[in-house]
N, C-alpha and C positions, 0 to 999 in steps of 0.2 A: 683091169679097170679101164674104162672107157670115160674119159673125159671133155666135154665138149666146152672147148675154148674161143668165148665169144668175146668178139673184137667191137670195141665200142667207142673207141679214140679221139676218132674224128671232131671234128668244132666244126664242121657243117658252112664253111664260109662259102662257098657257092649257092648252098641250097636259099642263101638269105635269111636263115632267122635269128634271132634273138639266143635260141638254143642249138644245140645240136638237133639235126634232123631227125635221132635216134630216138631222142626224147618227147619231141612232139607228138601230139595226138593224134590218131587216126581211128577213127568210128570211137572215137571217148575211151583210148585207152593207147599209151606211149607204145612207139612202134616197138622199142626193146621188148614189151611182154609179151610179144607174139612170138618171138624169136624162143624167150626165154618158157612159154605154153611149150612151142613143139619140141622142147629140149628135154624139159619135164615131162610130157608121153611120151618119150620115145622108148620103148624098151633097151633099149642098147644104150642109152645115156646114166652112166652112175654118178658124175659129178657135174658138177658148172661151174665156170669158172670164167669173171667179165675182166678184160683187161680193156680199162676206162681212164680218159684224160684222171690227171690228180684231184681236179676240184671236185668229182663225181662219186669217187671209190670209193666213202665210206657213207653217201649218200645209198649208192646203189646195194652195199654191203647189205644195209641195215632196211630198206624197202623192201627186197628182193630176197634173202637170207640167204648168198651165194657168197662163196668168193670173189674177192675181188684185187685185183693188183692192178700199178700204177703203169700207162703204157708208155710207151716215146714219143717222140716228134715225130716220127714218120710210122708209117705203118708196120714194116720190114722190123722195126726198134721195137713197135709194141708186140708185136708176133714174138720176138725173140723173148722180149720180157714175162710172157705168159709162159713161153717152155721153159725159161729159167725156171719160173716160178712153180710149175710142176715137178721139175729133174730135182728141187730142192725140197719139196713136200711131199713126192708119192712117192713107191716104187715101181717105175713104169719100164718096161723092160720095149717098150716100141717107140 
């Protein structure tokens, strides 16, 4: 099973907005769904799975109809959190 674990954490304080930069619009449509479009074509993609700051994940869950878990404070933490979170719900032998 091939699972594509999308990283969505960030709070965006550089980029200066109100939101995560994730979330914001580009051509009227949050930049996450382009991400989450070429994830859905891609033949080789069987699962999705967003690891997203805590205020977002069951926003995203129920928008999106993915998975979703809760990331860390850093990125390294949220990376980790997504393959816990795999090693405990699939059986993924890679």
């Amino acid at each position: 099973m091939n699972i594509a674990l999308v990283l969505s954490g960030g709070v965006g304080r550089r980029f200066g907005s109100d939101i995560p930069k994730q979330y914001c619009k580009l051509r009227g449509k949050p930049v996450i769904e382009y991400v989450l479009d070429v994830c859905r074509l891609s033949k080789v993609t069987d699962k999705i799975i967003i690891v997203a700051n805590g205020e977002y994940v069951e926003k995203l869950r129920q928008k999106y109809e993915v998975e979703t878990v809760e990331g860390g404070n850093e990125r390294n933490r949220s990376i980790k959190s997504g393959f816990d979170y795999i090693s405990a719900h699939y059986d993924c032998d890679k």
